[in-house]
Phi, psi and omega in degrees: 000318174295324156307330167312295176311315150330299178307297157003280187254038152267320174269359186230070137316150203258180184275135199253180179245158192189171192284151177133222193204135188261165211307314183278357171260346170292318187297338223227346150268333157296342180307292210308296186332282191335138163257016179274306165300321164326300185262008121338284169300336188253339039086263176310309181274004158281328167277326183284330187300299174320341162291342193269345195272311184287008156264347167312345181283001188263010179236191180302170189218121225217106189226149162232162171196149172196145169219147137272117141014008240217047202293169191262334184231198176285138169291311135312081131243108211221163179237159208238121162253153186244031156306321180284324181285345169289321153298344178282300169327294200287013158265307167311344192114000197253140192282120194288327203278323174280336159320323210084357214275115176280131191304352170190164198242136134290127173260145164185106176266153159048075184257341172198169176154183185232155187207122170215148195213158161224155139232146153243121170218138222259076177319116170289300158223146186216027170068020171080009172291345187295306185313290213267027161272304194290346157290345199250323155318299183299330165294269161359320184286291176318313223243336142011256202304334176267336163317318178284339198262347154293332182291303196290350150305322188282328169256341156314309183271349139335292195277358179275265207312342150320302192268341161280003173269314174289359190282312202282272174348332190254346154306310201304312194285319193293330172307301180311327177301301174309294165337289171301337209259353187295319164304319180325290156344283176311307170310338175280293190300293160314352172266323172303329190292310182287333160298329195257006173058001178284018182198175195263169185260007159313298184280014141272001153271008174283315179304327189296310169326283189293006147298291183314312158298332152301293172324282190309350177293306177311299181312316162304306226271289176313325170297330195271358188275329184286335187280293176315337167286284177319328164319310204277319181294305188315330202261320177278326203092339167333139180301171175245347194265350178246029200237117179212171207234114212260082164240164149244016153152188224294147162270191182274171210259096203296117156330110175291062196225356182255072180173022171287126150221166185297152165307314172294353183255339169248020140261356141332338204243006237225130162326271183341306186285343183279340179277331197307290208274000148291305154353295165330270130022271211298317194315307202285343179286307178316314161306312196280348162285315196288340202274294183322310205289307191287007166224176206300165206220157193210134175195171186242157192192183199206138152191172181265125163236143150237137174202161200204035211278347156212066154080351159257151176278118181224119175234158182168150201257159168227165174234138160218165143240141180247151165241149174210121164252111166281085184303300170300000141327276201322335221257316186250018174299326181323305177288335191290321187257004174276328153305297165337292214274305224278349190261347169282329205278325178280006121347296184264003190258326165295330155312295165347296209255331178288321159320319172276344142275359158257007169289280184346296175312304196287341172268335164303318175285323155314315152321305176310286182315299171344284209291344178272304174330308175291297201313326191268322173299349170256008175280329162299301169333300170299329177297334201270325185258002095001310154295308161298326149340306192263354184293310183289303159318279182345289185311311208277302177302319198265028161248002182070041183248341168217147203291150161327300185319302167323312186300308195274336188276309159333316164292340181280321203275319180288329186283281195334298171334298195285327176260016174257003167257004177280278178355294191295268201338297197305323185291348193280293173310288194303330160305340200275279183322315190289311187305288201308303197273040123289353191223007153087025175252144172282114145346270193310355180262013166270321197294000000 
């Protein structure tokens, strides 16, 4: 056991501090960076603003007009005949001619003037559309706002596996590193050996093989570090030519089991379920806005007229109410709020089924994390008997009881080891992350 622990923390070092940028400054530079986020948030501020717009329905609605005047004729011009009042005189006795009486009068009336009005009017009752517009604007808004928080999710787990892949690579050069310098080694002693004729120049080309093969190793390993270094950047925003990352390898490694929760608390907890049951929501305000729109609508209201349309100034104020019923509404609102109500229940029965495939999801990622836990305890096991492997070659070779070839496989076999327990680790974190934002957690607040 103690050896064990010995390995342990030779191979899981803690976080030291050095130049670069650590796992939580990377994350809080992809916030600022991201345009998933970015247009998110702009996003959120177009729902909010549209919430401000609809409330706005809740005060009077307030219209003016004016127009002036000037026409080439008269709008009125008509001439009044007075044939019938003349007949009326000469039936009485009297001569309409001698009277003086014309046979028609020109009338020409409204050659210019002005007209101006004001009104406010006051919604009264709207079938609940005011309302449940502006509940159904505030829901929009809510689900914004759980939107940034799947995009800033969405970049978290970008950025954890992009800095644990580098992580798990640069574990890889320190295995390589060990590696050379033990061939290095070998490589002395064998060339004495072959000089002094007590071995073939075969097992120095074997070692130089496997020298070679560490190199080519290398050259992978450093190209994949450049690249995930490029990911990381591309995503934080960060330069790629001043850019390191300030860890020195995987920390040690936490039991999942103190980072457990029930499947049902975490889909409580969890962004999906929270777009779900707005969904929800939104279906049943929709319905009872399609139920407003088919009843009668009511308002109040106030206004000013002004005109001067024969040459006086005429001003005066009103008071009205409108009732407005859509009748011809009716023949097909029926079918409008009989869809409303089928799409809420079908609203809620995909609510139903999605929970329950994400209680499936969060135990299956749970699962996963178990198994990347066991894979790095049996990744110790093997470093720990790899070694004791290799230790007992080394004693075996330099007494002549075993071959170069043992010797070198023995060493392979301790490099396998050290990178299937890097392989666990990355797998672990990166595993890490998906359970917590499956249970409705920020990945990086387990690091």
């Amino acid at each position: 056991m103690k050896k064990l622990l010995y390995i342990l923390l030779l191979f899981c070092p803690v976080l030291v501090v050095a130049q670069g940028y650590t796992l939580e400054q990377c994350i809080n530079m992809a916030f600022k960076n991201s345009y998933d986020i970015k247009n998110s948030r702009l996003d959120y501020e177009m729902a909010d603003q549209t919430k401000k717009e609809v409330f706005t329905k809740y005060f009077p609605s307030i219209s003016a007009a004016g127009m002036a005047f000037d026409a080439s004729e008269y709008l009125i011009n008509e001439n009044i005949d007075l044939s019938p009042v003349g007949k009326i005189l000469a039936g009485m006795g009297y001569d309409p001619i001698a009277l003086g009486l014309p046979s028609s009068i020109p009338v020409q009336m409204i050659k210019n003037g002005a007209i101006g009005f004001v009104s406010a009017t006051q919604p009264v009752f709207a079938g609940g559309q005011i309302i449940n517009g502006n509940k159904l604007a505030k829901v929009g808004r809510d689900v914004s706002k759980l939107k940034i928080t799947l995009s800033e999710n969405e970049v978290i787990s970008k950025t954890e596996e992009y800095f644990w892949q580098i992580v798990s690579l640069k574990e890889k050069l320190k295995t390589l590193d060990v590696a050379d310098t033990q061939l290095a080694e070998l490589n002395k002693k064998v060339k004495a050996a072959v000089s002094a004729g007590l071995t073939t120049r075969n097992d120095l080309l074997r070692v130089e093989l496997q020298q070679q093969n560490m190199e080519s190793n290398r050259i992978k390993v450093d190209n994949g570090i450049k690249i995930y270094k490029l990911l990381l950047c591309n995503i934080t925003g960060a330069a790629v030519d001043s850019f390191d990352i300030a860890i020195s390898g995987f920390p040690i490694v936490k039991d999942p089991l103190e980072y457990y929760i029930s499947a049902e608390q975490g889909i409580e907890g969890r962004t999906e379920n929270q777009l779900l049951e707005k969904g929800v929501k939104a279906a049943s305000l929709q319905y009872k806005m399609a139920i407003g729109k088919n009843m009668p609508t009511v308002a109040a209201g106030a206004g000013y007229i002004y005109q001067n349309l024969l040459e006086k100034d005429v001003n005066f104020g009103m008071i009205f109410a409108t009732v407005s019923v859509p009748i011809s509404s009716w023949w097909g609102g029926s079918h409008a709020i009989k869809r409303e109500k089928y799409n809420e229940i079908k609203t809620e029965n995909q609510r139903k089924d999605m929970r329950k495939m994400m209680a499936v999801d969060i135990e299956s990622k749970w699962n996963i994390l178990q198994e990347s836990y066991l894979q790095i305890r049996i990744a110790l096991k093997s470093i720990e008997s790899a070694t004791e492997n290799l230790h007992i070659s080394c004693d075996y070779y330099n007494a002549g009881t075993v071959s170069l070839a043992d010797l070198l496989e023995a060493q392979t076999l301790l490099q396998q080891g050290r990178d299937q327990y890097t392989n666990a680790c990355t797998t672990y974190y990166v595993k890490l992350s998906a359970y917590m934002q499956a249970t409705g957690r920020y990945p990086h607040a387990a690091n």
